[in-house]
N, C-alpha and C positions, 0 to 999 in steps of 0.2 A: 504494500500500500504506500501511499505518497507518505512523506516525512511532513513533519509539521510545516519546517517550513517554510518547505514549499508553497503552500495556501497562505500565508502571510507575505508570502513576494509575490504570487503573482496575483490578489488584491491589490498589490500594492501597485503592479503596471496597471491592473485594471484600471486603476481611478487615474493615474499617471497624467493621460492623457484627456482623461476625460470629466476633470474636476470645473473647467467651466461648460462642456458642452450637456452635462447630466443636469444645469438650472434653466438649460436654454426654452426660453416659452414666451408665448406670445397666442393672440388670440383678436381681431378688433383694436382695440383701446389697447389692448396689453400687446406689448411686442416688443421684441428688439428693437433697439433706434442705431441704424448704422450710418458713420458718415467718411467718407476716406479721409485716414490718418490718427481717428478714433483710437486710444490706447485704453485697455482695462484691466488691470491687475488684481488676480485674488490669491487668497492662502488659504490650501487646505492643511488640517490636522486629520491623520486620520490613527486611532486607537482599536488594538487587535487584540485580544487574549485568545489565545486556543488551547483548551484543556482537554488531554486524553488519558484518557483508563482503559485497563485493558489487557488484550494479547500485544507482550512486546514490552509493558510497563507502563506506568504512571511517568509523565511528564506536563511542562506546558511551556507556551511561549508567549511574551510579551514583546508585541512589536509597537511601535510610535514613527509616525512619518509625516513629514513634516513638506511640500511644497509649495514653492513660490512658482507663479506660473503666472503669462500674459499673452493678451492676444489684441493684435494689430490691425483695425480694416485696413486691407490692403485697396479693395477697389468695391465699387456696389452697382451690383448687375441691374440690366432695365427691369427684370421682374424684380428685383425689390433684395435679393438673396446676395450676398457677402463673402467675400474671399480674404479669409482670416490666417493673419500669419501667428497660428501659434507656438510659444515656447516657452518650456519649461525653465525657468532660470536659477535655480536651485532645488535640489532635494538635500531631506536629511534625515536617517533614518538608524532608530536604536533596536537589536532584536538582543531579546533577554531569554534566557534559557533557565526552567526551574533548578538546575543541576549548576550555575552558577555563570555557564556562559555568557559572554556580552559581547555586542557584534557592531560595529559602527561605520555609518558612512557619511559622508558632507560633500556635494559635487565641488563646493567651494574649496575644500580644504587641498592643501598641494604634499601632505602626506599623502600614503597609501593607506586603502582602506585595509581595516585588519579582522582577521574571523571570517566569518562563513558569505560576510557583506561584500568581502575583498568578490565573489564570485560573480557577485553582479554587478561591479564596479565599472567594467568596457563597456558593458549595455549602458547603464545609467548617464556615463561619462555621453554617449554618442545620444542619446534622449536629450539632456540638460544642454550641448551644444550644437543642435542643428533644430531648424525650423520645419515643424508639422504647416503644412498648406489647408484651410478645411473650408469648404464653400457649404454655408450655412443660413436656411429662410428666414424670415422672419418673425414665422410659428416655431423656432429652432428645431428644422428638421435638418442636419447633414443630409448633404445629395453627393458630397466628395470627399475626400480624405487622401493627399497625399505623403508619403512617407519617405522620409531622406534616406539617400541609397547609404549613407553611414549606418544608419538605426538597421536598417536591411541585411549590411554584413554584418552587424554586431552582433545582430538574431542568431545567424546563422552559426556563428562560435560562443556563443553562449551556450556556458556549461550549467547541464542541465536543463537545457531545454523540452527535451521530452517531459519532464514537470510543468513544463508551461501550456501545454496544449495549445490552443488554436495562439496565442500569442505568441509564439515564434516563431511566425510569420509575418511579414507585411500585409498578406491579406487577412490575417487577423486580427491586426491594430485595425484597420480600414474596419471591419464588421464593429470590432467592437464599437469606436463611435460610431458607427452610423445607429447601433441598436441602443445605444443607454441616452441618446438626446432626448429631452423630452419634450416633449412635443404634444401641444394643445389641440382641442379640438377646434372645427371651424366656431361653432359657435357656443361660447363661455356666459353662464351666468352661478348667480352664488347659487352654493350647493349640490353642482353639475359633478359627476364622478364620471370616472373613466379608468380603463387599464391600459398597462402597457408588457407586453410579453415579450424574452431576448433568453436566448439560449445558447450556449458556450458547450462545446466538445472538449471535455478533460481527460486526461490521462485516465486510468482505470476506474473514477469514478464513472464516465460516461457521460450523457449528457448534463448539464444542468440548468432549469427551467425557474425562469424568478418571473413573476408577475408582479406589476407593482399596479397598485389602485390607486390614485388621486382623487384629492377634494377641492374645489374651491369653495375655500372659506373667504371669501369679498377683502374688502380692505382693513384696515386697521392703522393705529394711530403711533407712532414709534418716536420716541422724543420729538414731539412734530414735525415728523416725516411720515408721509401718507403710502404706505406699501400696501401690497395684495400679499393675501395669504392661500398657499394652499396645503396641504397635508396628504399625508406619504404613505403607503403600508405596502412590505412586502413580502411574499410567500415564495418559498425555496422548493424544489423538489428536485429527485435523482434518477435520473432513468438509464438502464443501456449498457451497464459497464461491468467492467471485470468482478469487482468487487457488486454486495448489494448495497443500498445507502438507504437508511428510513432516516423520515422524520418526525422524531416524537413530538417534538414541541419547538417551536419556534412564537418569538412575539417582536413589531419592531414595531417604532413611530418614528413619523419624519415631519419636517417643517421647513416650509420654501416661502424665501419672501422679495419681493419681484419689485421694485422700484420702477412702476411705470411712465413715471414722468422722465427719468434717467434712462428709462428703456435698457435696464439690466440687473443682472441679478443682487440685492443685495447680503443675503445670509443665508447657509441652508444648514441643516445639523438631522442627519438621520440614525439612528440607536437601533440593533437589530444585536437578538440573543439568538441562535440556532441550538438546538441540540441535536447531534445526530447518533444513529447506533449502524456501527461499519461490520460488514458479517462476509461471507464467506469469504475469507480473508487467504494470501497466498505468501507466505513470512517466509524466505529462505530459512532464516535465521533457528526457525524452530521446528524441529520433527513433527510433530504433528498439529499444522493449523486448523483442519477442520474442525469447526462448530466452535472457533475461537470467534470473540466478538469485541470490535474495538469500540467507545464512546465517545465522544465529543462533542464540547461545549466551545462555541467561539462565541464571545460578543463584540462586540466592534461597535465605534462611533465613529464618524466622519462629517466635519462640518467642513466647510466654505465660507469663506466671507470677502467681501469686497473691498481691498483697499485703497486709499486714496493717495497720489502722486505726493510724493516728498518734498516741494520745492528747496 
């Protein structure tokens, strides 16, 4: 079965790329406002615990990551949609092992990274210094996704990849933002739900299916600043793969709040617990795995938030 963590890195490219295009929405009145030469910079935090019991032993991992990320209208098409130079411009990330491990990286820093982080240290390095291309509507639906031929051979020698599934590949940076944008319906009033469905092909788990439900909860009043709220839930399942994966329980809430006079996002924070039970399991390591069963607990938070130019 995968190692811990494994699932705590490749979260972590998951969001990588896609911490501002996962607030992107618009509707009417609500929408992205693009103008060439537009700059917008946010920071995400995102917090990992992954707790396992089990076949193999008791451990867990605390991960923390930290990006600074921005993105540039580069030009704005006659239908109305955006050609976004995004870039990551720093990450920083802590992985903590219950067994005492501690693993560190800073794209910024001009040491080496050291520990298990040093592994994805060329990938990261080729992320934080080349520019993502992403043409984006004004309901933030991606319609494009170009990927730097750097980030492309970086994939390609990145150890361990086979842990990463559909992510290491360039066409699977490309899917994953085009499926985690979020994207409004044509027509928005309060109390309107909606889902949205994106499924990811992993290593022995097989596939994995998240539905997320939205709400629009109307406006609200934030130090007087008048933002849109909507709210988040999402639901996990496993299907397909080597291994079996249930879910016994999972619970999560989210909150997205949309500055539509600014026409961008300004704060989101989603909290999601999973509990899964891993079963017909395949351990080199031990003579006899069948009807051994691994369990795990990840909770995670990940907010975003919008920050404003330094002068």
């Amino acid at each position: 079965m995968p190692s811990l963590i494994a699932p705590t890195v490749r979260a972590a490219f998951a969001t990588l790329l896609l911490a501002s295009a996962t607030v992107a929405q618009a509707a009417d009145a609500i929408a992205w406002k693009f103008s060439p030469g537009l700059v917008n910079r946010f920071q995400m935090n995102q917090e990992t615990k992954v707790t396992k019991t089990g076949a193999g032993g008791d451990m867990s991992v605390d991960t923390l990551l930290t990006i600074d990320l921005s993105w540039a209208v580069k030009e704005v098409n006659a239908d109305g949609s955006a050609v976004l130079e995004q870039k990551i411009d720093r990450m920083r990330m802590t992985v903590t092992t219950s067994d005492g491990l501690k693993s560190e990286i800073d794209t910024d820093s001009k040491d080496p990274a050291q520990g298990q982080a040093a592994m994805a240290a060329p990938l990261l390095k080729a992320i934080t210094g080349n520019v993502f291309i992403i043409t984006m509507t004004p309901r933030g639906e991606v319609t494009n996704v170009v990927v730097p031929d750097a980030v492309t051979e970086a994939l390609k020698n990145q150890p361990g990849a086979p842990q990463m599934g559909e992510l290491a590949s360039a066409e699977g940076f490309k899917k994953l933002v085009g499926q985690a944008s979020f994207v409004l319906p044509e027509g928005l009033t309060v109390g309107k739900e909606w889902t949205s469905t994106t499924e990811s092909k992993l290593p022995v788990v097989g596939t994995q299916k998240a539905v997320t439900t939205y709400k629009f909860e109307g406006p609200i009043d934030q130090e007087g600043t008048k933002l849109e709220k909507f709210t988040a839930k999402v639901d996990i399942s496993f299907s397909g793969g080597e291994v079996t994966v249930e879910v016994p329980s999972q619970e999560s809430n989210g909150e997205i709040l949309f500055n539509a006079e600014a026409g961008r996002l300004e704060q989101s924070k989603i909290t999601q617990v999973t509990n899964l039970k891993i079963s017909n399991l395949k351990i080199p390591e031990l003579k006899d795995a069948a009807g051994q069963v691994v369990e795990q607990k990840i909770e995670q938070t990940i907010g975003v938030k919008w920050v404003p130019d330094v002068k």
